[in-house]
C-alpha positions as CSV (number, residue, x, y, z in Angstrom):
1,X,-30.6,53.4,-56.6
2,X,-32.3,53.7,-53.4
3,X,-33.1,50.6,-51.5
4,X,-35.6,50.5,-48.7
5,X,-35.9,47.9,-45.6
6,X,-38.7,46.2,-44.0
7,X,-40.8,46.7,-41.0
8,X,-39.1,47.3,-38.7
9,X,-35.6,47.1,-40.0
10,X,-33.0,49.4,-41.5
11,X,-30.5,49.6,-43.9
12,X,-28.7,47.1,-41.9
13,X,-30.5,44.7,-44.3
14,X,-28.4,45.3,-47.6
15,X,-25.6,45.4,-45.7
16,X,-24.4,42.2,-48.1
17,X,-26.2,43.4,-51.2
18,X,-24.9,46.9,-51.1
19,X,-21.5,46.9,-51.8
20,X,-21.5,44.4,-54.0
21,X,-23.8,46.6,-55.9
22,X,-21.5,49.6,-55.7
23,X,-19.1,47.2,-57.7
24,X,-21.2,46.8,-60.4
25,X,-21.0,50.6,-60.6
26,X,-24.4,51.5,-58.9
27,X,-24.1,54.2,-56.5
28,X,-26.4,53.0,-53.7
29,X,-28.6,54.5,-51.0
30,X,-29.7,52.6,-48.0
31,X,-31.6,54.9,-45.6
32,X,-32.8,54.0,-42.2
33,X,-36.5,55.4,-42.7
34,X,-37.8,57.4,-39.5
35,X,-37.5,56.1,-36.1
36,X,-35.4,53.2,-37.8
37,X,-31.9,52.0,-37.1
38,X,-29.5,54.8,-36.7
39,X,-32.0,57.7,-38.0
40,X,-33.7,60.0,-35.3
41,X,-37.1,59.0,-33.8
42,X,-40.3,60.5,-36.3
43,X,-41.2,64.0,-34.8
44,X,-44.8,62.4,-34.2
45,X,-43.7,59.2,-32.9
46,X,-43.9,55.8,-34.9
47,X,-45.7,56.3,-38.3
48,X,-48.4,54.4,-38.9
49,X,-48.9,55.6,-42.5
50,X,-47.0,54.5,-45.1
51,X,-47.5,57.8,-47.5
52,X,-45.4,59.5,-44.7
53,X,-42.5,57.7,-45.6
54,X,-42.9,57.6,-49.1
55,X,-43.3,61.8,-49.0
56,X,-39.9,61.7,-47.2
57,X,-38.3,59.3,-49.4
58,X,-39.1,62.2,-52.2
59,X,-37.6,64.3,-49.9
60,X,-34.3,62.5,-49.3
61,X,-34.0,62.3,-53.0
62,X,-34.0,66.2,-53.4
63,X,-31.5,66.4,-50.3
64,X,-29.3,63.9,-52.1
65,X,-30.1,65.2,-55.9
66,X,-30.3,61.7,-57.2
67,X,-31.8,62.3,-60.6
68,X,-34.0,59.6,-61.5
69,X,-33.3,56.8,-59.3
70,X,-34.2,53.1,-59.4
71,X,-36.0,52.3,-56.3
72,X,-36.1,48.2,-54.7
73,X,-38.0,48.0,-51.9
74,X,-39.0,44.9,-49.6
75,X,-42.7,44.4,-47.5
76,X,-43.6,47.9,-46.1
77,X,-40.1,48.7,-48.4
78,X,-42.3,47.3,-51.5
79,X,-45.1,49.0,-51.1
80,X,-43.8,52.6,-50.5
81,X,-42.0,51.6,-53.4
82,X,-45.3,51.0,-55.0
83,X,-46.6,54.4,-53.5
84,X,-43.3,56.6,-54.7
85,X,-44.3,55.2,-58.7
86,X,-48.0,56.1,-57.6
87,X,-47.4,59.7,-57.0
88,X,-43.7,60.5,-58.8
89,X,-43.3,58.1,-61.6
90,X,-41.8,61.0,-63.8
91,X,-38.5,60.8,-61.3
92,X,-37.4,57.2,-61.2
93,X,-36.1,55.2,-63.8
94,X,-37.7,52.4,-62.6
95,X,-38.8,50.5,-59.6
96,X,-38.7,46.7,-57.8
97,X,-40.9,45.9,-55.2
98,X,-40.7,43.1,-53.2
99,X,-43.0,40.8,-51.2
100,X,-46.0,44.0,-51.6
101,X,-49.3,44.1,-53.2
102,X,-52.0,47.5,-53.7
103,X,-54.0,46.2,-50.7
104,X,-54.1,43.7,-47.4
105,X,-57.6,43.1,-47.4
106,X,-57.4,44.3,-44.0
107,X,-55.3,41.5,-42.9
108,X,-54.0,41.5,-40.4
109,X,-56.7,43.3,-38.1
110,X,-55.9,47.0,-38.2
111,X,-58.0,47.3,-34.4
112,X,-55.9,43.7,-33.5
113,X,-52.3,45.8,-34.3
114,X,-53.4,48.5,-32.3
115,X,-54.1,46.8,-29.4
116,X,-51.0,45.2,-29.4
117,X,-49.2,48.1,-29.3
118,X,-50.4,48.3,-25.4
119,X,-47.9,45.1,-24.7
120,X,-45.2,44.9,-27.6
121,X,-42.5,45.7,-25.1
122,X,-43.0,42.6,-23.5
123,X,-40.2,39.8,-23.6
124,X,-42.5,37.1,-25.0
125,X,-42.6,39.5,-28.3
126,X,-39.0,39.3,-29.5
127,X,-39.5,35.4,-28.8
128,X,-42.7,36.0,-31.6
129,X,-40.3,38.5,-34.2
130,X,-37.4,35.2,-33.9
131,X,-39.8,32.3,-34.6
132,X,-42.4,34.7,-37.2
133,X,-39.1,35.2,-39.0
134,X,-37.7,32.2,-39.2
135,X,-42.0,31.5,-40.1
136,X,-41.8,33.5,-43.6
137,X,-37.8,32.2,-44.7
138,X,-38.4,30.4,-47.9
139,X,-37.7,26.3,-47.8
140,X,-34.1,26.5,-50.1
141,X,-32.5,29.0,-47.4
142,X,-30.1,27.3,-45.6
143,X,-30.6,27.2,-41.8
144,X,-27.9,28.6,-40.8
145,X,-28.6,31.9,-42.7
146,X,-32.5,31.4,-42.0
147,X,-31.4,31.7,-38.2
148,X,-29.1,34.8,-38.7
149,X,-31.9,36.8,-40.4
150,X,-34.5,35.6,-37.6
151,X,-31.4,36.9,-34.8
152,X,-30.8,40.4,-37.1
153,X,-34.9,41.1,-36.7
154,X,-35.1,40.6,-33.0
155,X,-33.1,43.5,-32.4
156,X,-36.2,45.8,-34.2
157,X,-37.8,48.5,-31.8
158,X,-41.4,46.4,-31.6
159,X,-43.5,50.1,-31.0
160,X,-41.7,51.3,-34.4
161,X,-42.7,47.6,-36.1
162,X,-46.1,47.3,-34.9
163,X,-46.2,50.5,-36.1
164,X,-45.1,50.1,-39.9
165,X,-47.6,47.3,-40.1
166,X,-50.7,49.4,-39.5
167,X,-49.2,51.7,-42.0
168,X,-49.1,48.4,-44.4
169,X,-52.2,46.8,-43.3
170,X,-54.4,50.2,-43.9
171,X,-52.2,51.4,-46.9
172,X,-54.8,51.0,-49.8
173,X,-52.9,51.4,-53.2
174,X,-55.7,50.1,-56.0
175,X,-56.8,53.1,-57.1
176,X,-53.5,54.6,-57.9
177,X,-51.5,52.3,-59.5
178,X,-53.0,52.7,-62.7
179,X,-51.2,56.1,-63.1
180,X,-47.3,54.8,-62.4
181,X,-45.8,55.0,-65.7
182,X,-42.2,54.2,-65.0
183,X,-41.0,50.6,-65.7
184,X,-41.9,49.0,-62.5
185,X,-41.4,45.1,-61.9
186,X,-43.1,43.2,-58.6
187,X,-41.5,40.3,-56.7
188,X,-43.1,38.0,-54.3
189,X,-41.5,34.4,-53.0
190,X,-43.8,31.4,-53.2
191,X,-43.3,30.7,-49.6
192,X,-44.1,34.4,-48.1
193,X,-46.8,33.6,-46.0
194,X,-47.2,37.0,-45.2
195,X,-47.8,38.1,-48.9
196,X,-49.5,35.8,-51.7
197,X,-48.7,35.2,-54.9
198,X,-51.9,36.1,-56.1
199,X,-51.9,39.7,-54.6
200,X,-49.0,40.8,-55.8
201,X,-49.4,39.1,-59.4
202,X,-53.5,40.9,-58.9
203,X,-51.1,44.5,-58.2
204,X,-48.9,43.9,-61.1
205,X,-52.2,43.9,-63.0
206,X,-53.1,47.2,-62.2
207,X,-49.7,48.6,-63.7
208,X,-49.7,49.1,-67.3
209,X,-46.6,47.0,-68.6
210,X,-45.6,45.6,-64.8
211,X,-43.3,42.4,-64.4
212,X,-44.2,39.9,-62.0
213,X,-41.9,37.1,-60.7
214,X,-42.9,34.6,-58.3
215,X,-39.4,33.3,-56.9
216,X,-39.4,29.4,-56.1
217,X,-37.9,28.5,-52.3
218,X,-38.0,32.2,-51.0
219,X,-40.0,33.6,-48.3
220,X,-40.3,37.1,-47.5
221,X,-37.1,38.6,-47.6
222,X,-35.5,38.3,-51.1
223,X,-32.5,40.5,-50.4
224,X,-31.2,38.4,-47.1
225,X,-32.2,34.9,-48.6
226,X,-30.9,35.0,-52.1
227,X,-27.1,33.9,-52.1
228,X,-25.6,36.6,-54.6
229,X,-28.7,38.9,-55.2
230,X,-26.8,41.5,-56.4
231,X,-27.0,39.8,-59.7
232,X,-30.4,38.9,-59.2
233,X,-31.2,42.4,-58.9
234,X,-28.9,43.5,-61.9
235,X,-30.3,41.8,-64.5
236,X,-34.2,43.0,-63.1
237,X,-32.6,46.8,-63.4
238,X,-31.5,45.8,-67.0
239,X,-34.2,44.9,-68.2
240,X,-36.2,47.8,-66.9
241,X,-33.6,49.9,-68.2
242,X,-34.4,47.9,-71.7
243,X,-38.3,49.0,-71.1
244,X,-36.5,53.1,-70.6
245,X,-34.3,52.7,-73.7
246,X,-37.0,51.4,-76.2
């Protein structure tokens, strides 16, 4: 399965779920996308379209000759999640996006992103990542572990962040979703305030057969919030692989 991070992120996000994964006999892949983490800046500088990413998660999947992969994704993760089913639904077994919908509504303010990319550097924005974070944790997270995923996103590049979220912001997905064939399954928390309910339920919609599971106490980030969501995530990947077998 391949498993994609968040704006801003990397890999560094599953570092929990991963392994724990790999001993339920997944094999697991946990890229740092372009300009993320460990991986290389983009050739053009920070992408600000989120089709880029998904073309070179199609790529990495040739390089690695996975053959018909799950994909889970979370936020910008979910949606080129969403976009890889789009445009290669015929490759993955299935696919679990999280905390993504087809389309923003143009919130927030594609012009508003952009002009904050003049000042991101500033010291005042990794006070903003800290207390946004801690902003979209879901109520039943302990605070303890609400606090350590807050800490883990200050250390995020904000020119590459800002970034990803014109790519989500201007990433329109409603006219394609229609086609994705594979078993695909959407996830959003009832307290993400970045991403309703209702959008990613209205997304679901649009894919013949989707799933949609609205998780009670959880915010935006499923994979760092849920104690043990390597089961969590198992029995979603059964039960696509149910929708495969029959």
């Amino acid at each position: 399965m391949l498993c994609l991070h968040t704006a801003g992120q990397s890999g560094v996000q599953w570092r929990h779920v991963a392994p724990a994964l790999a001993a339920r006999g997944f094999r697991v892949v946990v890229p740092d996308l372009p300009g993320h983490g460990r991986s290389e800046p983009a050739p053009g500088g920070p992408v600000t379209d989120l089709g880029d990413y998904a073309a070179w998660c199609l790529e990495l999947i040739d390089a690695l000759g996975l053959e018909r992969p799950y994909v889970v994704g979370c936020s910008i993760g979910g949606k080129i999640t969403l976009d890889l089913a789009a445009r290669a639904s015929d490759r993955l077994a299935g696919v679990v996006a999280m905390a993504a919908n087809a389309w923003t509504g143009g919130t927030p303010s594609e012009r508003g992103l952009r002009r904050e990319l003049a000042d991101v550097a500033a010291p005042s924005r990794t006070d903003r990542t800290h207390l946004g974070t801690l902003a979209v944790v879901g109520r039943s997270v302990p605070a303890e572990r609400a606090e350590l995923i807050a800490t883990m996103h200050r250390r995020e590049d904000p020119a590459v962040s800002n970034s990803d979220l014109i790519g989500w912001t201007t990433h329109d997905l409603r006219e394609r979703l229609g086609g994705v064939s594979c078993p695909a399954h959407l996830v959003v928390g009832a307290d993400d305030l970045w991403v309703p309910a209702a959008g990613t339920a209205a997304a679901a919609a649009l894919i013949p057969g989707a799933r949609c599971t609205v998780l009670d106490g959880i915010g935006h980030y499923p994979m760092e919030e849920i104690e043990g969501f390597d089961g969590v995530l198992a029995g979603w990947l059964a039960e696509l692989g149910s929708e495969v077998a029959a």
